[in-house]
C-alpha positions in Angstrom: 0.0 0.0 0.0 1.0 3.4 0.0 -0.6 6.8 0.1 -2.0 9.5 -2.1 -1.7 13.4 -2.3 -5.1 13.2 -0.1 -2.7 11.2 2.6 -5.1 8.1 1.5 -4.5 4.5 1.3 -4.5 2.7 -2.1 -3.0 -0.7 -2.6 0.2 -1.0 -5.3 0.1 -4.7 -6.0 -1.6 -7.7 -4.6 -1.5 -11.3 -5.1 -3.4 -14.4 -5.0 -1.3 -17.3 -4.3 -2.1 -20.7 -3.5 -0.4 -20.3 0.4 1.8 -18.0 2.4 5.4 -20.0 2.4 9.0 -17.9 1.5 8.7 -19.0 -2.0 5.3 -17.3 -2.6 6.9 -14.2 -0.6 9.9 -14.4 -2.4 8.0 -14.0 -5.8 6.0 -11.3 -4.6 8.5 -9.4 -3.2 10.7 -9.8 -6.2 7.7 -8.9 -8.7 7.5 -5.6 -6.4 11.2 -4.5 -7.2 10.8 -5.4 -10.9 7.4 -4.2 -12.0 6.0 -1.5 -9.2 8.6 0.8 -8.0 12.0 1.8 -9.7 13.3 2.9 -5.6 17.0 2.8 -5.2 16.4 2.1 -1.6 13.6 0.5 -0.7 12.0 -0.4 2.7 8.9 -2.7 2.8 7.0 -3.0 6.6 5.3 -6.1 6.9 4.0 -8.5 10.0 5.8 -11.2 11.0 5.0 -13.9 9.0 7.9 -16.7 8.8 7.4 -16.1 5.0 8.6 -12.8 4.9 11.4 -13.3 7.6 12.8 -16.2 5.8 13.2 -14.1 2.3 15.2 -11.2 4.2 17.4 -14.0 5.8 18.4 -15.6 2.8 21.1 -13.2 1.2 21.2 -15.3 -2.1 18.3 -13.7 -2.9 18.0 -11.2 -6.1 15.7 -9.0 -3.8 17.6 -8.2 -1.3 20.8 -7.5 -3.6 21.9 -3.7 -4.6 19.7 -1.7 -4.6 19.1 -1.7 -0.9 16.1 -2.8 0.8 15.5 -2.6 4.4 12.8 -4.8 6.3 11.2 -3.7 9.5 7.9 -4.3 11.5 4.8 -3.1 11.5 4.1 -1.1 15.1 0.0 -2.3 14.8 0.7 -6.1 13.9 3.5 -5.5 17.1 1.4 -3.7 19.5 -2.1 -6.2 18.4 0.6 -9.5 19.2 1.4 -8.0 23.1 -2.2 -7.7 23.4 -3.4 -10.8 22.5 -0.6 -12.6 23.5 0.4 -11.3 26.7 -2.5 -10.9 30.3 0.0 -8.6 31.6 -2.5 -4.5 31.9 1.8 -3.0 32.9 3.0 -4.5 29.6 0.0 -3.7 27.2 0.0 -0.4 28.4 3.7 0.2 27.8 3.3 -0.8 24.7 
């Protein structure tokens, strides 16, 4: 996603894949850099699905090669997993 002159969300690409694994990520991710955004630096914010994590660990990948592209975590999917995950009111509010 990404946002408008209006500051309003509007999706750039989606996909419809037959599951969420690091190969399907890996294409997508990939298919981003080649066909949606022409970036020299590049920083995608995502949940932390094993998918994702997996493609930025493997440095073999085309993706992650020159020009740069930085990975970090979405502060919602973050704050929403202390909630549910966590029955401690100090923690959740700290958060």
């Amino acid at each position: 996603m990404a946002t408008d002159a209006n500051n309003k969300i509007y999706p750039l690409a989606f996909a419809v894949v037959d599951s969420k694994s690091t190969e399907t990520w890996g294409w997508f991710l990939a298919c981003i850099r080649r066909y949606v955004t022409g970036q020299s630096k590049l920083c995608v914010i995502s949940n932390r699905h094993p998918g994702i994590q997996a493609v930025f660990k493997d440095t073999n990948r085309d993706f992650l090669q020159t020009p740069i592209t930085e990975h970090r975590y979405c502060l919602r999917h973050v704050c929403s997993n202390v909630n549910s995950g966590w029955n401690n009111e100090t923690l959740k509010n700290l958060v």
